[in-house]
C-alpha positions as CSV (number, residue, x, y, z in Angstrom):
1,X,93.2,28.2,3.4
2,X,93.2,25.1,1.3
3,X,96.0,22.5,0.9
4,X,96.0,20.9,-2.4
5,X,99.0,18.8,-3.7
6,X,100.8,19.5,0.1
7,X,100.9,23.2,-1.1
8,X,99.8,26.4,0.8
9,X,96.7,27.7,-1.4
10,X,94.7,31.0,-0.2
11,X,91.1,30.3,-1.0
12,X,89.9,34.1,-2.1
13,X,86.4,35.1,-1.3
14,X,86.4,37.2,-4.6
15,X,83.5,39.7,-2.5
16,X,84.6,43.0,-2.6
17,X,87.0,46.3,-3.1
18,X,87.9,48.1,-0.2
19,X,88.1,51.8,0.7
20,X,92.3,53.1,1.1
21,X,93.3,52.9,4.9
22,X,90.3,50.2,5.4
23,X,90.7,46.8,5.7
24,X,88.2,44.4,4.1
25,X,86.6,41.5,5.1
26,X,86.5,37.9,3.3
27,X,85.7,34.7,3.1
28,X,88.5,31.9,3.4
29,X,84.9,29.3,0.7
30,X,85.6,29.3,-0.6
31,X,84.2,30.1,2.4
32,X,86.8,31.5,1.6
33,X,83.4,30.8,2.6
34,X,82.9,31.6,4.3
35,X,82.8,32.7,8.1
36,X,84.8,36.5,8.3
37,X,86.6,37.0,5.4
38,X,89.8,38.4,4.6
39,X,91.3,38.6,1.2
40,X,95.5,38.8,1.6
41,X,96.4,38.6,-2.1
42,X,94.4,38.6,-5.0
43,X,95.5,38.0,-8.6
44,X,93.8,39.9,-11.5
45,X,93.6,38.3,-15.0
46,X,92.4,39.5,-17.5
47,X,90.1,37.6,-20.0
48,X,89.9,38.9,-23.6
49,X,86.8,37.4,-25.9
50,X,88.2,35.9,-28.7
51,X,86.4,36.1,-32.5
52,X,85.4,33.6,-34.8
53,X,85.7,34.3,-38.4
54,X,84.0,32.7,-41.5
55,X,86.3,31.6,-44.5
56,X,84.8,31.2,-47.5
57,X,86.8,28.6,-50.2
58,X,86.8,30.5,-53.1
59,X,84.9,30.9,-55.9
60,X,85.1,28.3,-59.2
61,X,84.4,29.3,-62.7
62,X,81.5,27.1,-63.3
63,X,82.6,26.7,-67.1
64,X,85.1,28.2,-69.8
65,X,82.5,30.2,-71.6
66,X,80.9,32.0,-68.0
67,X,83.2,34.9,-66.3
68,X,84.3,33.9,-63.1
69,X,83.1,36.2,-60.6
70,X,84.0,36.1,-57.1
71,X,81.4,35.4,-54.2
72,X,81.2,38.1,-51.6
73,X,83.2,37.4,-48.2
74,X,81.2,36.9,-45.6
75,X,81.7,38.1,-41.8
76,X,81.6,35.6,-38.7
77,X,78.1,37.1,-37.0
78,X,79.1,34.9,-33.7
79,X,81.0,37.8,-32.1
80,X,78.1,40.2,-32.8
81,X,76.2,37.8,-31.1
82,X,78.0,37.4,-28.4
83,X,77.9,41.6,-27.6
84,X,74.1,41.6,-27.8
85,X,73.6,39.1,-25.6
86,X,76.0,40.1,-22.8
87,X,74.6,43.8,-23.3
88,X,70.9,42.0,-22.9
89,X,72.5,40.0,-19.8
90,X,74.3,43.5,-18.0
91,X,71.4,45.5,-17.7
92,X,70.2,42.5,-15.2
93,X,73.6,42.4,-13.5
94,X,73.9,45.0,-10.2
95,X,76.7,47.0,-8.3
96,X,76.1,45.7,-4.4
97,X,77.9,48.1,-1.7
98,X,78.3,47.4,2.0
99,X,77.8,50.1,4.6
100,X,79.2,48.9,8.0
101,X,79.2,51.3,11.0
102,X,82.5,53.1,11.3
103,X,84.5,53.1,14.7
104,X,87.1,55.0,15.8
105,X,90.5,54.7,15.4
106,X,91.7,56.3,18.4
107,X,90.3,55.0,22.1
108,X,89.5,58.4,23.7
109,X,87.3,59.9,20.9
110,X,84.0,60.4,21.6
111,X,81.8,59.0,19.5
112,X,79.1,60.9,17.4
113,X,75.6,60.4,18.8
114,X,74.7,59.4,15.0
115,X,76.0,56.1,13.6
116,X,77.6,57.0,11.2
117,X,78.5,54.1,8.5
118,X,81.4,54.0,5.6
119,X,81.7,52.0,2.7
120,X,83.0,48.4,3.7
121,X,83.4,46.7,0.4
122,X,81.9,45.9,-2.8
123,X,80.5,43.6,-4.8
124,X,77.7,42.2,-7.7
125,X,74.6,41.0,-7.8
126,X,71.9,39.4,-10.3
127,X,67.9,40.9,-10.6
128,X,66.2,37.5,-10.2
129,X,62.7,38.2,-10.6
130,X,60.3,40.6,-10.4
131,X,56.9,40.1,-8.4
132,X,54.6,42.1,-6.4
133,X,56.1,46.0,-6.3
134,X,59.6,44.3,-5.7
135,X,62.7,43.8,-7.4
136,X,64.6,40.6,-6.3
137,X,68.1,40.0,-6.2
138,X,70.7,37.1,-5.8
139,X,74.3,38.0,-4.4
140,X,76.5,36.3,-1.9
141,X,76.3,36.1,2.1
142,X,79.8,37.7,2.3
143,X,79.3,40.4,0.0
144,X,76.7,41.6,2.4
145,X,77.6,39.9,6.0
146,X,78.2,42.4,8.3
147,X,76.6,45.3,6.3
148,X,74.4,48.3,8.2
149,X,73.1,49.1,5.4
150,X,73.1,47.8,1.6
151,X,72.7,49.6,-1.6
152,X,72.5,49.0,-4.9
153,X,73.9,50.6,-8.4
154,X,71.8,49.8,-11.2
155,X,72.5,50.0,-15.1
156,X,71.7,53.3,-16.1
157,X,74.0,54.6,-12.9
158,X,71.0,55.4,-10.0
159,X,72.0,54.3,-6.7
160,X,69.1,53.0,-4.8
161,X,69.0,51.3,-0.7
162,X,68.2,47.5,-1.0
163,X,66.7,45.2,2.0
164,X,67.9,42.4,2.8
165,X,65.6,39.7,2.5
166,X,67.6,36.9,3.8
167,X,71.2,35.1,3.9
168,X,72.9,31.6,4.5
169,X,76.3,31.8,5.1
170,X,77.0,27.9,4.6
171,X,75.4,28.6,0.8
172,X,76.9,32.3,0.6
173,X,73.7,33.0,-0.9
174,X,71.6,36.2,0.0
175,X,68.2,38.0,-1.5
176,X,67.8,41.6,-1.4
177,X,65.2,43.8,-2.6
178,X,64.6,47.3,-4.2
179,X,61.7,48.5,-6.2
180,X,60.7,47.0,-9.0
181,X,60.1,50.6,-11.2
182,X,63.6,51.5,-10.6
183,X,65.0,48.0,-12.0
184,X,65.3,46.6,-15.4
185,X,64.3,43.3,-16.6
186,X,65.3,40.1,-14.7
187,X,68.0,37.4,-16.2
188,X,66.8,33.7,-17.4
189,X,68.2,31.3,-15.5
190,X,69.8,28.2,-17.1
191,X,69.8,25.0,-15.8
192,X,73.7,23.8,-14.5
193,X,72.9,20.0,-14.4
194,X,73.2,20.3,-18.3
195,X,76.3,22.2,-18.6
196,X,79.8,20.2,-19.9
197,X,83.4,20.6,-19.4
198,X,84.8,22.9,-22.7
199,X,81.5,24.8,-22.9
200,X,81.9,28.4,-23.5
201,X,80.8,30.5,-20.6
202,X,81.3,34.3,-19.9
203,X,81.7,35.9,-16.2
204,X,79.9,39.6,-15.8
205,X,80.3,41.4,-12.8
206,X,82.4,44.5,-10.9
207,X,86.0,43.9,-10.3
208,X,88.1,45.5,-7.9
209,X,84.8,47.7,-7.4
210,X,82.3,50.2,-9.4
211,X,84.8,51.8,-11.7
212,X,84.9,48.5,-13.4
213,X,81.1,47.9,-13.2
214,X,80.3,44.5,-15.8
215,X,83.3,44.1,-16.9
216,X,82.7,40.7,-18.9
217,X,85.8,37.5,-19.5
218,X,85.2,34.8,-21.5
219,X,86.5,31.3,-20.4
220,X,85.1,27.8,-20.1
221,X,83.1,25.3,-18.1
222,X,86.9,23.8,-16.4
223,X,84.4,20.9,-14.8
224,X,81.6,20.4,-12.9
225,X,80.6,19.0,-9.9
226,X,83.2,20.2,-7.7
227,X,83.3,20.2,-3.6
228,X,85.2,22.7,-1.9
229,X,85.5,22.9,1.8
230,X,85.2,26.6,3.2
231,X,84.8,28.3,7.0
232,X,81.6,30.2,7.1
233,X,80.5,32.4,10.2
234,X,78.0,29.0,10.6
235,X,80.6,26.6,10.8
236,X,82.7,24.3,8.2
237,X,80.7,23.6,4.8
238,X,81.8,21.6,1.7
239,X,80.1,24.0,-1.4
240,X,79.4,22.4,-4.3
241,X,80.6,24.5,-7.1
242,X,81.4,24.7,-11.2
243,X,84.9,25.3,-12.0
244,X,85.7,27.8,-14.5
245,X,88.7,29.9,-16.4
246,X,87.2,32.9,-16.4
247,X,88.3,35.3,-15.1
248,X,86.9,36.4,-11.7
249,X,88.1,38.8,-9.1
250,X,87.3,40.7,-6.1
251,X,84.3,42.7,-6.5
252,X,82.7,39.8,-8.7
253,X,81.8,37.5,-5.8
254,X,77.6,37.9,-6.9
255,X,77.7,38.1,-10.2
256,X,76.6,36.1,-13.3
257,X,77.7,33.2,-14.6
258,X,76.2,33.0,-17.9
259,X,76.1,30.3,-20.8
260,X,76.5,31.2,-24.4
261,X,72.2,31.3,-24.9
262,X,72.8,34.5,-21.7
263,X,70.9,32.2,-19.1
264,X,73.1,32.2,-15.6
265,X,74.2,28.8,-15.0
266,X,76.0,29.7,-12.1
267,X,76.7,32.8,-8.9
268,X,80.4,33.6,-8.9
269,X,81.1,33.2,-5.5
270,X,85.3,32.8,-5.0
271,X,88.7,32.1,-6.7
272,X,92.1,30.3,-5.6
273,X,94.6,32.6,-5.6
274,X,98.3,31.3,-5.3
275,X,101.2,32.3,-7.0
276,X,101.9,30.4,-10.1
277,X,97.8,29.2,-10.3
278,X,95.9,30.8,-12.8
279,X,92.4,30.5,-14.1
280,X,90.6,28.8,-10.8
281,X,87.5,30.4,-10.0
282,X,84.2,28.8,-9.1
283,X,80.5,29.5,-9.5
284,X,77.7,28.4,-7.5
285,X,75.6,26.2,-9.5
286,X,71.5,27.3,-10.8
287,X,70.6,24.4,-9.4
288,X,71.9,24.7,-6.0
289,X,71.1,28.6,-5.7
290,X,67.1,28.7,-7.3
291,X,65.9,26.4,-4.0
292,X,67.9,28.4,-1.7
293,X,66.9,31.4,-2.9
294,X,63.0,30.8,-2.8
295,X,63.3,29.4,0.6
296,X,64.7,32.6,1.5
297,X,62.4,35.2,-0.2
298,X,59.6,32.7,1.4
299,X,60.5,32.6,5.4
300,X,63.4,34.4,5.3
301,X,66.2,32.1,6.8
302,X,66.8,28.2,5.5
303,X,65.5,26.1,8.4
304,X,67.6,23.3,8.9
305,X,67.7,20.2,11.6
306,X,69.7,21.1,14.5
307,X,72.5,18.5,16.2
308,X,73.4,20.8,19.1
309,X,77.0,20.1,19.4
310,X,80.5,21.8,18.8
311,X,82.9,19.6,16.7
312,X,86.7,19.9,15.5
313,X,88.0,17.2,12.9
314,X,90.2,14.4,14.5
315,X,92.6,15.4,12.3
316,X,93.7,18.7,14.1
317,X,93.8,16.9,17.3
318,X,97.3,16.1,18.7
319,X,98.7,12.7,17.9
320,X,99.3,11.2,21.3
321,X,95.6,12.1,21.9
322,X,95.0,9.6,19.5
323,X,97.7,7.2,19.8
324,X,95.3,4.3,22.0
325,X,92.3,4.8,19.7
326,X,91.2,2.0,17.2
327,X,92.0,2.9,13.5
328,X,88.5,3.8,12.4
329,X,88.9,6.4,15.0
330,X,91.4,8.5,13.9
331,X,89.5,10.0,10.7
332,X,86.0,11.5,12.1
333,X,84.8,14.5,13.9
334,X,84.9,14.9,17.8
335,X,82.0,16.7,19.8
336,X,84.1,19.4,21.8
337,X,80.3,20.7,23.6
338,X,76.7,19.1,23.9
339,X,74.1,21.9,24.3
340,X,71.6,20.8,27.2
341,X,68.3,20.2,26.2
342,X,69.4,19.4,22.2
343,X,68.7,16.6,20.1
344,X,72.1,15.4,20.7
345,X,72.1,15.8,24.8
346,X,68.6,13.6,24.6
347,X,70.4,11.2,22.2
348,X,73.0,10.4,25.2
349,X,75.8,11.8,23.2
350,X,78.7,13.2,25.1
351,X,81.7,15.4,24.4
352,X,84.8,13.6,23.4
353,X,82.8,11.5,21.7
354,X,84.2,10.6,18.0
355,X,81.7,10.5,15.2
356,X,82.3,8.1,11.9
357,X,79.6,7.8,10.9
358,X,75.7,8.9,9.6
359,X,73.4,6.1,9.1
360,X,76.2,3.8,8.1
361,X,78.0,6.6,6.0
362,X,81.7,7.1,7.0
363,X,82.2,10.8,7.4
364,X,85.9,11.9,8.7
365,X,84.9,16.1,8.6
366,X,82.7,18.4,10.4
367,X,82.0,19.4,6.6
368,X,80.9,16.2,5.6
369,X,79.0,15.5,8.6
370,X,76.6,18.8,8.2
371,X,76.8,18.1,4.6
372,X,74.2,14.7,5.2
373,X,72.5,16.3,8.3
374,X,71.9,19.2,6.5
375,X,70.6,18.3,2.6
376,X,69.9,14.5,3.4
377,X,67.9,14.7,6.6
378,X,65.1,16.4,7.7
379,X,63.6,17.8,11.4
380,X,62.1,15.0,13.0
381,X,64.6,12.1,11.3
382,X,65.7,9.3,13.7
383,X,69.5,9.5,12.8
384,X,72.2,6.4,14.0
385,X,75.3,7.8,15.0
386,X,78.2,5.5,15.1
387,X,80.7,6.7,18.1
388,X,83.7,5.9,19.6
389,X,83.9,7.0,23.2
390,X,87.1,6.2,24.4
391,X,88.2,2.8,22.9
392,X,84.6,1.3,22.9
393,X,82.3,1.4,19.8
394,X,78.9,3.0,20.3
395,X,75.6,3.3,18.4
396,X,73.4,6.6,19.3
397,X,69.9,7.2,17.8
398,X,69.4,10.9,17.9
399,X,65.7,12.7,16.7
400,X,66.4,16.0,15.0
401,X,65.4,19.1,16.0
402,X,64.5,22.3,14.6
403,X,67.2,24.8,16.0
């Protein structure tokens, strides 16, 4: 959940369709990143591709004695274009399903000596590459979080059982593979940094599940360079994302976001859903998903410096907790447990300390604090922690750690 403008907004983690009788799981990304994920209302818009058409002035008799004859009208080719590249772009884009092990409904059944696993919920995915007997592709953490087992449905229908070759949950970013002779050609990849508000962009992917398998809407780049905080099963995250019209719905969370030349500038990840909001949906940027993505098809996990602490946002504290505390002190993120033996327990910091800031960088979220540990430091940084514990001001010099 997400408050924008003092209004209630449900942050939907567009990831997947679920079976009748069955709940499903979600991301609150943004998040709905992004920890366990459940999707309470969704709106479905529709996105219709619009046409362009050539009008030609018309002809001019040149001169009295020639007969006037009328030029041909010619026909707009841009929509034509448009359908061969999105049917060159679909072939790469994939149905992902999640098995998760079933349990019983009632307490005193036995369970089957077989685990037995149903549909959970459904979403899409993107071939990324091909290399080495493998197919590679891109979907989100969420749409496969969870799953027992993952398969895939391909273009021409075949159903095949992917493995997973690694996830981040604070990205939502996952790579799976199948084998490369049962897959079609991988997508080009575009490069976000040069995309511009008012571009033309078109989302491809499986709403609402398989029966609507690439279903393509046509909207625009809304703007770039967005930050949205979500709760992932790793912790808070801000996710930098592209904004965008078009429309994207549970069951695309994985899919392509393509430019107009059919490269994927982007991994539709979620949507805000709220009644009387339309057209808010947001893509994970090329940029930000190509490093992930290699790191994770290369060891298999993102290694990232570890802190060692618990923390809650000063913000959700109660008021008379903070009542005696200086200023600076009410906006920044309180350790709420010290692991022993982390870089944070040999850095002297304690719980009920207040962090404000990183290396002289205010930061008043647990989101904003991973955010610089995370992407701007590295294992083995000397990091200066600026602390309040109690009234007093304190300075902290922690080494990070590998977790």
């Amino acid at each position: 959940m997400e408050n924008y403008n003092g209004e209630e907004q449900e942050q939907v983690r567009v990831k997947d369709k679920p079976k009748k009788g069955k709940s499903h799981v979600f991301t609150g990304l943004v998040s709905g990143v992004i920890a366990s994920l459940v999707t309470s209302s969704v709106f479905v818009f529709g996105g219709e591709l619009s046409e362009k058409e050539a009008i030609d002035e018309t002809s001019k008799p040149a001169a009295v004695e020639q007969t006037v004859t009328p030029q041909k009208l010619s026909t707009s080719t841009d929509s034509n274009q448009r359908a061969d590249m999105v049917e060159t772009a679909s072939k790469s884009i994939v149905g992902v399903v999640n098995f998760q092990e079933s349990k019983s409904r009632y307490p005193f059944q036995q369970q089957s000596t077989e685990n037995e696993t149903v549909e959970s919920g459904t979403g899409s995915g993107v071939i990324y590459k091909k290399a080495n007997g493998k197919a590679y592709i891109i979907t989100n953490n969420h749409v496969i979080e969870g799953a027992k087992q993952v398969e895939i449905s391909l273009y021409d229908g075949k159903k095949v059982t992917a493995e997973v070759v690694g996830a981040d949950a604070l990205t939502d970013l996952a790579v799976l593979t199948i084998k490369d002779s049962v897959a079609l050609e991988a997508v080009d990849f575009g490069d976000s940094a040069s995309i511009r508000p008012g571009e033309e962009v078109l989302a491809i992917g499986n709403p609402l599940g398989l029966d609507f398998s690439r279903s393509v809407t046509q909207g625009i780049v809304s703007a770039t360079g967005r930050a949205i905080s979500v709760d992932t099963s790793d912790g808070e995250w801000e996710l930098d994302v592209i904004q965008t019209d078009a429309a994207i719905n549970p069951g695309n969370s994985g899919g392509a976001l393509i430019n107009t030349a059919g490269e994927v500038i982007g991994i539709n990840s979620l949507k805000i859903s709220e009644s009387g909001v339309e057209g808010l949906g947001f893509a994970i940027p090329s940029n930000e998903v190509l490093p992930i993505v290699k790191e994770l098809i290369e060891k298999g996990k993102i290694t990232r410096p570890y802190l060692g602490v618990s923390l809650t946002n000063t913000e959700e504290l109660p008021q008379y907790y903070l009542k005696e505390m200086p200023e600076s002190a009410k906006s920044g993120v309180m350790v709420t447990s010290v692991q022993p033996g982390s870089a944070a327990s040999e850095g002297g910091m304690l719980e009920q300390d207040i962090i404000v800031a990183i290396d002289g960088t205010k930061v008043s979220t647990a989101a904003e604090m991973r955010k610089q540990l995370y992407k701007d430091k590295k294992i083995g940084d000397k990091v200066v922690f600026k602390v309040y514990r109690g009234t007093k001001e304190k300075t902290l010099t922690v080494t990070l750690k590998k977790a």
